[in-house]
C-alpha positions as protocol buffer text, in pm:
chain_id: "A"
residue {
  index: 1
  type: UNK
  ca { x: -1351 y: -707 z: 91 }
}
residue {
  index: 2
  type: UNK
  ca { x: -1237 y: -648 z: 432 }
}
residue {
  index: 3
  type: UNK
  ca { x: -1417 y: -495 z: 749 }
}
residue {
  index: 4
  type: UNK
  ca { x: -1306 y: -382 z: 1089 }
}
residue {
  index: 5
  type: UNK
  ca { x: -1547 y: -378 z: 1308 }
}
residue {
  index: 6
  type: UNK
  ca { x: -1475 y: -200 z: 1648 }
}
residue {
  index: 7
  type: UNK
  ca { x: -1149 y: -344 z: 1645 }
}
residue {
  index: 8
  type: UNK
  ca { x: -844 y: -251 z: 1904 }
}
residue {
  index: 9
  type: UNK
  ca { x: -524 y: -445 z: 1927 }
}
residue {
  index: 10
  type: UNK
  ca { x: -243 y: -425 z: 2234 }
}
residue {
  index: 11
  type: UNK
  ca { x: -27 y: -604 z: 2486 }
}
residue {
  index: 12
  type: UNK
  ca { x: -104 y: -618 z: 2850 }
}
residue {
  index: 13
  type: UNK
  ca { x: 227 y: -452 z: 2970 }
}
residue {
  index: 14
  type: UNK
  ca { x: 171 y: -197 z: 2685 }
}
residue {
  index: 15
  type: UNK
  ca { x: -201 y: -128 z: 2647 }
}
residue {
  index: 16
  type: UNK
  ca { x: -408 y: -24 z: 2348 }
}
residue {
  index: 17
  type: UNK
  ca { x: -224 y: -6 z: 2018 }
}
residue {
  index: 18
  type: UNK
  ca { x: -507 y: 34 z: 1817 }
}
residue {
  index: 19
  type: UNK
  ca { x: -814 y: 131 z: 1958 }
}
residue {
  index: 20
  type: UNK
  ca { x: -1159 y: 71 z: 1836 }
}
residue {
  index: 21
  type: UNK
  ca { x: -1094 y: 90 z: 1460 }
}
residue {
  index: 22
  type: UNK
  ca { x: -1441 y: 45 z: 1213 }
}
residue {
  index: 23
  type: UNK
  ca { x: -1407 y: 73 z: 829 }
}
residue {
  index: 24
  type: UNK
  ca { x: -1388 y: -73 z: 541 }
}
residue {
  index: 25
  type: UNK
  ca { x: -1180 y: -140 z: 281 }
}
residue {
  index: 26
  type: UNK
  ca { x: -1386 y: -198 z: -76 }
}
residue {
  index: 27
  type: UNK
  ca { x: -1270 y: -467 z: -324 }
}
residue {
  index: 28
  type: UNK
  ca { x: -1092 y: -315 z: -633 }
}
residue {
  index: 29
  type: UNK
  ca { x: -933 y: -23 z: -462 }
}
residue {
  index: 30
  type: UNK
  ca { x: -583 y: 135 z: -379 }
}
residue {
  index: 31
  type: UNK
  ca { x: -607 y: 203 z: -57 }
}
residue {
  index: 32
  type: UNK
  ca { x: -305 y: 410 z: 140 }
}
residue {
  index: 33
  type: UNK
  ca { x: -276 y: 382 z: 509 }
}
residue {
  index: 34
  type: UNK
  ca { x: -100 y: 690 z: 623 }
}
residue {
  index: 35
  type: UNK
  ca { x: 4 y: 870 z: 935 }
}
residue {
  index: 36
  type: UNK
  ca { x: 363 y: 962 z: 1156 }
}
residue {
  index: 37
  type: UNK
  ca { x: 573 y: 697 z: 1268 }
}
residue {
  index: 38
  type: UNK
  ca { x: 431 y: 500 z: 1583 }
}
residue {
  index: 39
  type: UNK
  ca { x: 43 y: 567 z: 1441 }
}
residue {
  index: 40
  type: UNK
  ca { x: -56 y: 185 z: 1404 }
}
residue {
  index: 41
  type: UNK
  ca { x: -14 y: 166 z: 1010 }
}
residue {
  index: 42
  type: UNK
  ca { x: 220 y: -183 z: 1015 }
}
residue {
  index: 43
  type: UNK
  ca { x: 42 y: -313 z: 1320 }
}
residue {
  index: 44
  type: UNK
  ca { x: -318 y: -269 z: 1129 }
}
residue {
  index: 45
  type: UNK
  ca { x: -178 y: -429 z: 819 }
}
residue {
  index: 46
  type: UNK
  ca { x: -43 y: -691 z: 1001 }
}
residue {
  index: 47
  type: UNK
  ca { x: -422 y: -739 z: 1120 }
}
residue {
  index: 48
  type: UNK
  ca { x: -549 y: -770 z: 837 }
}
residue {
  index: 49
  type: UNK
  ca { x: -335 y: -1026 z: 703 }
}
residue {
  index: 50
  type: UNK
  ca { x: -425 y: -1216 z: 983 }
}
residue {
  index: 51
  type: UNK
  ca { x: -19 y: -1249 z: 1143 }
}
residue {
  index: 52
  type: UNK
  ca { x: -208 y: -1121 z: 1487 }
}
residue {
  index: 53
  type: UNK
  ca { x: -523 y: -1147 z: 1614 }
}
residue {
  index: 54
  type: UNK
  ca { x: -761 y: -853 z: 1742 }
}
residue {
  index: 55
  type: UNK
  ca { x: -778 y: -808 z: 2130 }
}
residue {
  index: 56
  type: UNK
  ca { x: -1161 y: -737 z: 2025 }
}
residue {
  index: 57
  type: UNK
  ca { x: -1367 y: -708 z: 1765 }
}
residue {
  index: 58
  type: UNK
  ca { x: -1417 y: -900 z: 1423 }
}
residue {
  index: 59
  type: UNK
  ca { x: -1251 y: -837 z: 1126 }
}
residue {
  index: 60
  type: UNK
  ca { x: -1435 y: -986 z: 765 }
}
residue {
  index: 61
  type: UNK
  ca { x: -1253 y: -1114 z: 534 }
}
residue {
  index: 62
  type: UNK
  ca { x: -1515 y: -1151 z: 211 }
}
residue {
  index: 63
  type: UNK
  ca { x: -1768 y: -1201 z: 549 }
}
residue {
  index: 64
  type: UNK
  ca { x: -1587 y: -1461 z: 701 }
}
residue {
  index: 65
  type: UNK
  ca { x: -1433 y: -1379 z: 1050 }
}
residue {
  index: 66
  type: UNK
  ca { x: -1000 y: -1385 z: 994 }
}
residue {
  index: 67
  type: UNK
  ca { x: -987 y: -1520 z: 1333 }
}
residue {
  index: 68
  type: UNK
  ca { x: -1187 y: -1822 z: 1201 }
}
residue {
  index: 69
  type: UNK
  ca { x: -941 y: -1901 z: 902 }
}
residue {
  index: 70
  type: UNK
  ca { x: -603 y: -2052 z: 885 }
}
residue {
  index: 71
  type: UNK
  ca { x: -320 y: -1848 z: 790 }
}
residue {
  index: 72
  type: UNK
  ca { x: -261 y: -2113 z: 547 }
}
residue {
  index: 73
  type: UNK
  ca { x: -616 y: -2018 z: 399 }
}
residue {
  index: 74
  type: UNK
  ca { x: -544 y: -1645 z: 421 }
}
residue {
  index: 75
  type: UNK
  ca { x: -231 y: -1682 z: 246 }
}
residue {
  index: 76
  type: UNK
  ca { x: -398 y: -1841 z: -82 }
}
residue {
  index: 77
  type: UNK
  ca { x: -591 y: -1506 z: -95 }
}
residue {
  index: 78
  type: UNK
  ca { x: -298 y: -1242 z: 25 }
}
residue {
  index: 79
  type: UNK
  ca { x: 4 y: -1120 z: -65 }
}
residue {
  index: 80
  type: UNK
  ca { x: 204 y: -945 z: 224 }
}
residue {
  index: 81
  type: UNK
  ca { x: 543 y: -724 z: 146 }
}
residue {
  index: 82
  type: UNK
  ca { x: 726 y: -648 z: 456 }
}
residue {
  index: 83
  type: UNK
  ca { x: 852 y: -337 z: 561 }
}
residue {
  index: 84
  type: UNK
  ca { x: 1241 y: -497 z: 572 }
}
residue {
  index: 85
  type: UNK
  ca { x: 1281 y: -733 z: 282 }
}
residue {
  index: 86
  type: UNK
  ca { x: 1565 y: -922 z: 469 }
}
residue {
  index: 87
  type: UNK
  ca { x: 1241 y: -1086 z: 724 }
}
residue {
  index: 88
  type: UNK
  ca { x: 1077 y: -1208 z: 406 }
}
residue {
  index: 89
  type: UNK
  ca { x: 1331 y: -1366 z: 152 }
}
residue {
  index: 90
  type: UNK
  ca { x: 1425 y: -1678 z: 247 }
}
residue {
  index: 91
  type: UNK
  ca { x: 1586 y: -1911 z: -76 }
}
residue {
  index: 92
  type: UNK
  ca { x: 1914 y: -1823 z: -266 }
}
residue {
  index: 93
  type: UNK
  ca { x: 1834 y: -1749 z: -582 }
}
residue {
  index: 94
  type: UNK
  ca { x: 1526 y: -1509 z: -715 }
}
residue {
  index: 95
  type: UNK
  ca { x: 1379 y: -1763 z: -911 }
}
residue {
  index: 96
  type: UNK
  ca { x: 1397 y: -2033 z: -652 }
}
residue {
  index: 97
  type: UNK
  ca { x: 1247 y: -1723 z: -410 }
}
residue {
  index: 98
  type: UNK
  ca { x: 943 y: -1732 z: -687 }
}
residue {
  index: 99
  type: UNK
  ca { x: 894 y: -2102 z: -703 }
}
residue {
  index: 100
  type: UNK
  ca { x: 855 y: -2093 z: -333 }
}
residue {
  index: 101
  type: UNK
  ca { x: 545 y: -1895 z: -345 }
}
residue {
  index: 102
  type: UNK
  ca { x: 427 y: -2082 z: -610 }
}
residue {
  index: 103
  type: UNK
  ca { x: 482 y: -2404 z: -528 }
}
residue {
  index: 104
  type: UNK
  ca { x: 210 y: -2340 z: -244 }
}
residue {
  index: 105
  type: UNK
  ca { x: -50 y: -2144 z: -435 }
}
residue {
  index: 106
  type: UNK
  ca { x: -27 y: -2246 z: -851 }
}
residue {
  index: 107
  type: UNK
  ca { x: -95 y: -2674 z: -886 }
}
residue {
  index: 108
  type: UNK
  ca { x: -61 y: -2625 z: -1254 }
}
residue {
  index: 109
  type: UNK
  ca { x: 286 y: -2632 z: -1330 }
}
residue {
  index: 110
  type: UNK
  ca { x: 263 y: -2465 z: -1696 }
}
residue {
  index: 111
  type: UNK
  ca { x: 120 y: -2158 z: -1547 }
}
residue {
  index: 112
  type: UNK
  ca { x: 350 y: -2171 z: -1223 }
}
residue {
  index: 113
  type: UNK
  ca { x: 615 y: -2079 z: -1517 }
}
residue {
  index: 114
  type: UNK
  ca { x: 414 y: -1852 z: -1753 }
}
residue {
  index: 115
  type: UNK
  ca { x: 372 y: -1627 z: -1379 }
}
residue {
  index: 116
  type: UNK
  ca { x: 698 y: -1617 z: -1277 }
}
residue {
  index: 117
  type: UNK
  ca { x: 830 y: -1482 z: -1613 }
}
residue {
  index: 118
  type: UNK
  ca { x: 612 y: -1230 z: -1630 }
}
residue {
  index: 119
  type: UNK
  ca { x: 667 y: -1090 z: -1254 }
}
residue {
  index: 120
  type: UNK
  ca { x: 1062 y: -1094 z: -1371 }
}
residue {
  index: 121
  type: UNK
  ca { x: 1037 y: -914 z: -1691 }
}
residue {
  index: 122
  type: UNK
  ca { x: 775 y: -679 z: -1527 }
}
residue {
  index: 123
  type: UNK
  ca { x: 1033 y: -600 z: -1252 }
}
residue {
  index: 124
  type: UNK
  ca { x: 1395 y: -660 z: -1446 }
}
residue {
  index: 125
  type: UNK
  ca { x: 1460 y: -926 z: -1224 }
}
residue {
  index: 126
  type: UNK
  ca { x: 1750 y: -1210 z: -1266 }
}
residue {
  index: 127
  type: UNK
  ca { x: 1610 y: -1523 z: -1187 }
}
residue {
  index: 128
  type: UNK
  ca { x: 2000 y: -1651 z: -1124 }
}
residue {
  index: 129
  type: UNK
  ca { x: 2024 y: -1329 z: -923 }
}
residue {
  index: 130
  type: UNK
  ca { x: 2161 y: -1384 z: -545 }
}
residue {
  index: 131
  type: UNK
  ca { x: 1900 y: -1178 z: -325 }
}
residue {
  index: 132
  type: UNK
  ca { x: 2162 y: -1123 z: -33 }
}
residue {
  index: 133
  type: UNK
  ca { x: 2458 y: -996 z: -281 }
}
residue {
  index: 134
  type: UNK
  ca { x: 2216 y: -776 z: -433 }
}
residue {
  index: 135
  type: UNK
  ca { x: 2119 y: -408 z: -290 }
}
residue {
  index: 136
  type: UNK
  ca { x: 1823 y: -302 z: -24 }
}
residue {
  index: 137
  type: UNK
  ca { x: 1608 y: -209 z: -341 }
}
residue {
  index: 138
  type: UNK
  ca { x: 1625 y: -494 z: -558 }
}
residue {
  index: 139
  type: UNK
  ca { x: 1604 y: -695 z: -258 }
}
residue {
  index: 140
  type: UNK
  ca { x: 1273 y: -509 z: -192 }
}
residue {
  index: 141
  type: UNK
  ca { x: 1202 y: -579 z: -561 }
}
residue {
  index: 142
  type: UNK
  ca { x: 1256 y: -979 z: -462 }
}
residue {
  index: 143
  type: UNK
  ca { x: 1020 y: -978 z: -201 }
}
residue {
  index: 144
  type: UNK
  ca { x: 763 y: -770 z: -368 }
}
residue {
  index: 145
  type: UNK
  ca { x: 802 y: -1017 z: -638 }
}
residue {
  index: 146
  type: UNK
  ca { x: 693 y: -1318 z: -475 }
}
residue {
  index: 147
  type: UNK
  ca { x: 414 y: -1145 z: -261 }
}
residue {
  index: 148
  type: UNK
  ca { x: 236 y: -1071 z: -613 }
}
residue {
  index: 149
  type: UNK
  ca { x: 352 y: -1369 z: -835 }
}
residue {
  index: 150
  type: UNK
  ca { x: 51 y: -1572 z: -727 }
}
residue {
  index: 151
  type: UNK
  ca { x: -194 y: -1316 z: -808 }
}
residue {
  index: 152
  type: UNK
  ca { x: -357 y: -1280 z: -469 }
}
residue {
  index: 153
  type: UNK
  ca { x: -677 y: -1103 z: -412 }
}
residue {
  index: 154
  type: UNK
  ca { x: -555 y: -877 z: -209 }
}
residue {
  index: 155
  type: UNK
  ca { x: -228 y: -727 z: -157 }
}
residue {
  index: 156
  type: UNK
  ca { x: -49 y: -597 z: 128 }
}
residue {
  index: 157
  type: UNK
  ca { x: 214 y: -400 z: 47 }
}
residue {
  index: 158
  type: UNK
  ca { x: 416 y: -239 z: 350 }
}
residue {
  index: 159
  type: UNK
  ca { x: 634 y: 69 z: 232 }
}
residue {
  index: 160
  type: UNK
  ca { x: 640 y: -93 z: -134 }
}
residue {
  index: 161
  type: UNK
  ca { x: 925 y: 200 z: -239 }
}
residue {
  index: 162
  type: UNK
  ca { x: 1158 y: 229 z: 67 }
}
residue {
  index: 163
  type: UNK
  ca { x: 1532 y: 229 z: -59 }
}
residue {
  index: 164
  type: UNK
  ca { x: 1433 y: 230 z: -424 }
}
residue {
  index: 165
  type: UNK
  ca { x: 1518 y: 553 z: -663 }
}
residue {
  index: 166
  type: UNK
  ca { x: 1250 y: 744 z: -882 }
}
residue {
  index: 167
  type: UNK
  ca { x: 1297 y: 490 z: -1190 }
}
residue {
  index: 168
  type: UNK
  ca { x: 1223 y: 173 z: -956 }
}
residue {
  index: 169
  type: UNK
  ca { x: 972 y: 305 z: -778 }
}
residue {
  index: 170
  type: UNK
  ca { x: 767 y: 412 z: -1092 }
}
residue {
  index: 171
  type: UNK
  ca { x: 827 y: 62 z: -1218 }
}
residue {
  index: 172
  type: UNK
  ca { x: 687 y: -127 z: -894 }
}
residue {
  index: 173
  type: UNK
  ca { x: 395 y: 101 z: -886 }
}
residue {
  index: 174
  type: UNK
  ca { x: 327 y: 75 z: -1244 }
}
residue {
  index: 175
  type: UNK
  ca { x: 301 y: -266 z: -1235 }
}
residue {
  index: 176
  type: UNK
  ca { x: 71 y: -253 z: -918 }
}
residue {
  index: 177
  type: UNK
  ca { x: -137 y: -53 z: -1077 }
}
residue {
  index: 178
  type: UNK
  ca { x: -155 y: -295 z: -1330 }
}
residue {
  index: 179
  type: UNK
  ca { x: -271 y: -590 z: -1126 }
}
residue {
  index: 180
  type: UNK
  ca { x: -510 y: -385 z: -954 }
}
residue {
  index: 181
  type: UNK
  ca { x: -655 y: -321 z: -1295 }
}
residue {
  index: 182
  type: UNK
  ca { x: -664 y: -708 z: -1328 }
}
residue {
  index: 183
  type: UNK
  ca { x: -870 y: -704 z: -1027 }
}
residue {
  index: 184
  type: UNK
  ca { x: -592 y: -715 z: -731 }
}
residue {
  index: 185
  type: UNK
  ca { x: -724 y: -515 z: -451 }
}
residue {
  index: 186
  type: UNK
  ca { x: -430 y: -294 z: -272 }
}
residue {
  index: 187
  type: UNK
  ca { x: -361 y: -177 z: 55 }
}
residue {
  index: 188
  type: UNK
  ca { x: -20 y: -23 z: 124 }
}
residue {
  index: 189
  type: UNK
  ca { x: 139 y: 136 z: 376 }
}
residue {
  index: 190
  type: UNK
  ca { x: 299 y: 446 z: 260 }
}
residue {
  index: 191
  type: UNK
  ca { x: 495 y: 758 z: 400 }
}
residue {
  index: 192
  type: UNK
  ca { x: 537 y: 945 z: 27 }
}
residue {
  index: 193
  type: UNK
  ca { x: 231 y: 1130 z: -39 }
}
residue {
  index: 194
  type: UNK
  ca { x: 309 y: 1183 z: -405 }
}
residue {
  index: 195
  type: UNK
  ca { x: 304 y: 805 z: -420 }
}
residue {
  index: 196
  type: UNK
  ca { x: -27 y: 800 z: -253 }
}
residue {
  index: 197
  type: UNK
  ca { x: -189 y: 1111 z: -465 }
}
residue {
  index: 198
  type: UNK
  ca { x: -57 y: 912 z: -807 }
}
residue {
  index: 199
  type: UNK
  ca { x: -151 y: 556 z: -710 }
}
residue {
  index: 200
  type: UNK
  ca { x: -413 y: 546 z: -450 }
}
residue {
  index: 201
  type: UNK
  ca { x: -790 y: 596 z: -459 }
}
residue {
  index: 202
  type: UNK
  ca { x: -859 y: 613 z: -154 }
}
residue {
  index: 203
  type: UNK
  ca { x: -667 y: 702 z: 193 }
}
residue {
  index: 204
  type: UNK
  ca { x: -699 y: 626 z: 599 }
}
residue {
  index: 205
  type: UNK
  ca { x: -539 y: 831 z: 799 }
}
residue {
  index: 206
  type: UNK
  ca { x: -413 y: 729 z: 1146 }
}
residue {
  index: 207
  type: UNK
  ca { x: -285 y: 903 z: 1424 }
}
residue {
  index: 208
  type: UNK
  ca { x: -174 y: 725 z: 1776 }
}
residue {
  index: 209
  type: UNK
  ca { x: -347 y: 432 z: 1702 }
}
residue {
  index: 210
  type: UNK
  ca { x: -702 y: 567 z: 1568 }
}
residue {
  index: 211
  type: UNK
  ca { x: -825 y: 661 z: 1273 }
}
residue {
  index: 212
  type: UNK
  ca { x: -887 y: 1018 z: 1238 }
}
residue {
  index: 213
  type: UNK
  ca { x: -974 y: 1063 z: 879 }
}
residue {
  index: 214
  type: UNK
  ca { x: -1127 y: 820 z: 619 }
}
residue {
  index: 215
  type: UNK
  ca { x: -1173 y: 828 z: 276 }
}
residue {
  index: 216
  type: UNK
  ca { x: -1114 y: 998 z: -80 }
}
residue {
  index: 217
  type: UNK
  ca { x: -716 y: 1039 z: -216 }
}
residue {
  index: 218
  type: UNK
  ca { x: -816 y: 1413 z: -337 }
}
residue {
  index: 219
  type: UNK
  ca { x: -1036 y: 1528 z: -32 }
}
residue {
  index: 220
  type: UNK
  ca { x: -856 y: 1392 z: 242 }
}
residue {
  index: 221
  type: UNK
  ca { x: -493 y: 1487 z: 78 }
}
residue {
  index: 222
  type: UNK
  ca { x: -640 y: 1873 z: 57 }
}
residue {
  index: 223
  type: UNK
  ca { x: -772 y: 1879 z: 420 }
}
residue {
  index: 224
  type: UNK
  ca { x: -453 y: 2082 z: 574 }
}
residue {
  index: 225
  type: UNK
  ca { x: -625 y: 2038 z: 898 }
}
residue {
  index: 226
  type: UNK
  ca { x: -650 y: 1675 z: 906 }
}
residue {
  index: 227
  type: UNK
  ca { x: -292 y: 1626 z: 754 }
}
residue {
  index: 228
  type: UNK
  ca { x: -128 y: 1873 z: 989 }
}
residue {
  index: 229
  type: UNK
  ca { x: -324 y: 1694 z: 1299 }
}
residue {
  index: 230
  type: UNK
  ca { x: -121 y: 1364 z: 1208 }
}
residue {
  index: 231
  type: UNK
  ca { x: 253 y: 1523 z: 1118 }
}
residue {
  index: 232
  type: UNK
  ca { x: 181 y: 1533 z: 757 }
}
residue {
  index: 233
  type: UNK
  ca { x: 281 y: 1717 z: 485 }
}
residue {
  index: 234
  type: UNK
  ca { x: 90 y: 1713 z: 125 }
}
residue {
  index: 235
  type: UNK
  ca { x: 189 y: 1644 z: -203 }
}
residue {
  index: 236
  type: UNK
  ca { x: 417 y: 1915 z: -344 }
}
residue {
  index: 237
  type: UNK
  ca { x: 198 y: 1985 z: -655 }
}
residue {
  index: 238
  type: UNK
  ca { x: -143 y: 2036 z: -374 }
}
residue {
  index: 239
  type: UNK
  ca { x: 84 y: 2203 z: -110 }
}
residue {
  index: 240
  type: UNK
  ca { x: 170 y: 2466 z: -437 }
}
residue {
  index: 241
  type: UNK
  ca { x: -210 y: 2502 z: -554 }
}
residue {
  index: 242
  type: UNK
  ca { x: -254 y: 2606 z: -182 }
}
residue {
  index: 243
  type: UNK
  ca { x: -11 y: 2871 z: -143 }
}
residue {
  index: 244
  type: UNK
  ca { x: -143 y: 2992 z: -490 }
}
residue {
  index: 245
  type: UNK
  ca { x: -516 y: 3022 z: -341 }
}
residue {
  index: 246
  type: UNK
  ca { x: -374 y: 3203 z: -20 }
}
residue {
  index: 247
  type: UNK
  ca { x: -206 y: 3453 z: -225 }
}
residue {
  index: 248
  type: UNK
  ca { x: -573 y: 3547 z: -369 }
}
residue {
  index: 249
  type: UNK
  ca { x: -572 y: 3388 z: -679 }
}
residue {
  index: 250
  type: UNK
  ca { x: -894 y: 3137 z: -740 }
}
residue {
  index: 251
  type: UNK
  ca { x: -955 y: 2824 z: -950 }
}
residue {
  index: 252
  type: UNK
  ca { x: -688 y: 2610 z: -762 }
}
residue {
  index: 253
  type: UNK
  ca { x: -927 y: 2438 z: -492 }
}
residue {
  index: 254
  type: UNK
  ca { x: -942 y: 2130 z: -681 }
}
residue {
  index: 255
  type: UNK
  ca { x: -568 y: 2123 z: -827 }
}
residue {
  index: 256
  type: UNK
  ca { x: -443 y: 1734 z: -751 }
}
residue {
  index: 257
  type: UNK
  ca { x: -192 y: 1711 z: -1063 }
}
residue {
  index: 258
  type: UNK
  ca { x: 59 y: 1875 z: -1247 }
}
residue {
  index: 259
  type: UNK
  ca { x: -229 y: 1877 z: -1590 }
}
residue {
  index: 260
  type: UNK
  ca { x: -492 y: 2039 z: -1359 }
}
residue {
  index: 261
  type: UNK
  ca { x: -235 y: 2324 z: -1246 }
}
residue {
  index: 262
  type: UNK
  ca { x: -110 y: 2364 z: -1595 }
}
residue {
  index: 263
  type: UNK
  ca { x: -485 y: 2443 z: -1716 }
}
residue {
  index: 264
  type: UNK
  ca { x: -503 y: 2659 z: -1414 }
}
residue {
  index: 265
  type: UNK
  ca { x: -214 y: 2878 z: -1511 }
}
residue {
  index: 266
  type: UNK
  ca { x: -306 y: 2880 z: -1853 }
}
residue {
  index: 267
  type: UNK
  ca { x: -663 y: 3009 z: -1808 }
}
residue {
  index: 268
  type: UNK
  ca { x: -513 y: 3324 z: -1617 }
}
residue {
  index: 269
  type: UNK
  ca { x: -239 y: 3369 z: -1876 }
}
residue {
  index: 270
  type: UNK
  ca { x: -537 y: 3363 z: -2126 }
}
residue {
  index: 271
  type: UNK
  ca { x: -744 y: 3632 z: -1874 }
}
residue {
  index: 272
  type: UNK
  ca { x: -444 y: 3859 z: -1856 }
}
C-alpha cells in the first residue's frame, strides 16, 4: 500500500526532519505511528498524504510515485484527520461539512445520502449541529466524520481521540475498526498506548526523526528497551504483567490483555 523508500524530509534553515526513513506500510492494517513529541509522527503522515513532498527519496503509493500524483488524485484514495479539528472544518452545519466531502468523491447522489447517514448514526452526530458552537470533541468527531464518509482506501487519522472521554473514544475507534474490516487501511498517529495495544496491528516507532523500531503491536509494545529509548511508557495491563515477571513469578511474557492476565492468575490460583 504505501512505501518509503530512503526518504528524509527538512527545511534549509532547519535541516533534516526526517532522515532516511524505509518501510512499509501493508494494505489492510492498523498501523500506529508512535514516539515523544517533536519525533516526526505528524510530519511523516503529512508525507504520506502527499501535503509535502520528500527532500529525497520516493514514496509508493499502490507503486505509483506520490510526487507524480495530484493531490486531487490522492484525495479520492485518502482520508486525512488533523491533529486540531478547527484547520479542517470548514462549512456551518455537520451535514453540509459531509456533503462537502462528498460532493467531490461520491457522483451517485443516492449513495452520497445512504453514506452520510450512516457516518452520523455511527458517530451520534446532528446533521443540523453547528461545528463551532459545539465542543473540541465533537468537533473532532466532525472532522473525523468527513475524512471517512467517502470510504477512502486509506485513512490518516492524526490523534483520532484527543479531547474526547472514554465513551467517545471507544465509539470512534469502534467504528474504525469497522471500516478497516471493510477493507479501509489505517494509519494513525497516536500518543495512548492502550489505544494502540486495542486497535492497532502493527506499530512504528520514531524517535528524533528516525525510525528506531518497526513492526508487531505485541512485540514492539513489550520491548521496555525500545519504548524507554523513545520516552514511552507501555500499556498499563503489559507494564503490570512486567512487574509480575520481575517479582519471579512466570507465565506473564506474553500477557497483552486483561483475558490473557486473568488466565494467568487463575492458573496459579489453581497451582496453589
Amino acid at each position: 500500500m504505501i512505501t518509503f523508500e530512503q526518504v528524509s524530509f527538512g527545511y534549509i534553515e532547519e535541516g533534516s526532519t526526517l532522515k532516511d526513513l524505509s518501510f512499509t506500510i501493508e494494505k489492510g492494517s492498523i498501523t500506529a505511528l508512535i514516539g515523544a513529541n517533536g519525533a516526526g509522527k505528524t510530519t511523516l503522515a503529512k508525507l504520506i498524504r502527499g501535503l509535502i513532498r520528500p527532500t529525497s527519496g520516493r514514496i509508493l503509493f499502490n507503486g505509483k510515485d506520490i510526487s507524480r500524483m495530484k493531490t486531487s488524485t490522492l484525495a479520492a484514495h485518502m482520508g486525512y484527520l488533523f491533529q486540531n479539528p478547527d484547520r479542517q472544518i470548514c462549512k456551518n452545519t455537520v451535514g453540509e461539512e459531509l456533503d462537502f466531502t462528498l460532493e467531490k468523491t461520491v457522483p451517485e447522489e443516492a449513495e452520497r445520502e445512504r453514506r452520510k447517514a450512516e457516518v452520523l448514526e455511527a458517530l451520534q452526530l446532528d446533521p443540523e449541529g453547528e461545528p463551532f458552537l459545539l465542543s473540541r470533541g465533537e468537533r473532532q468527531k466532525i472532522a473525523l466524520a468527513s475524512a471517512l464518509v467517502h470510504r477512502p482506501e486509506l485513512l490518516i487519522l492524526d490523534e483520532p481521540t484527543t479531547g474526547l472521554d472514554y465513551k467517545e473514544c471507544t465509539q470512534i475507534m469502534e467504528y474504525v475498526k469497522i471500516l478497516n474490516q471493510q477493507g479501509v487501511t489505517v494509519v494513525m498517529v497516536c500518543h495512548d498506548m492502550e489505544i494502540v495495544l486495542d486497535y492497532s496491528d502493527h506499530v512504528i516507532v520514531m524517535h528524533d526523526g528516525r525510525i528506531t523500531a518497526d513492526g508487531l503491536t505485541r512485540t514492539i509494545l513489550r520491548d521496555a528497551k525500545v519504548l524507554a529509548a523513545s520516552a514511552l511508557l507501555p500499556p498499563q495491563i503489559i507494564g503490570l504483567s512486567a512487574l509480575l515477571q520481575a517479582d519471579g513469578y512466570t507465565g506473564f511474557e506474553e500477557v497483552c490483555t486483561v483475558d490473557e492476565m486473568t488466565a494467568c492468575v487463575e492458573a496459579y490460583r489453581r497451582e496453589a
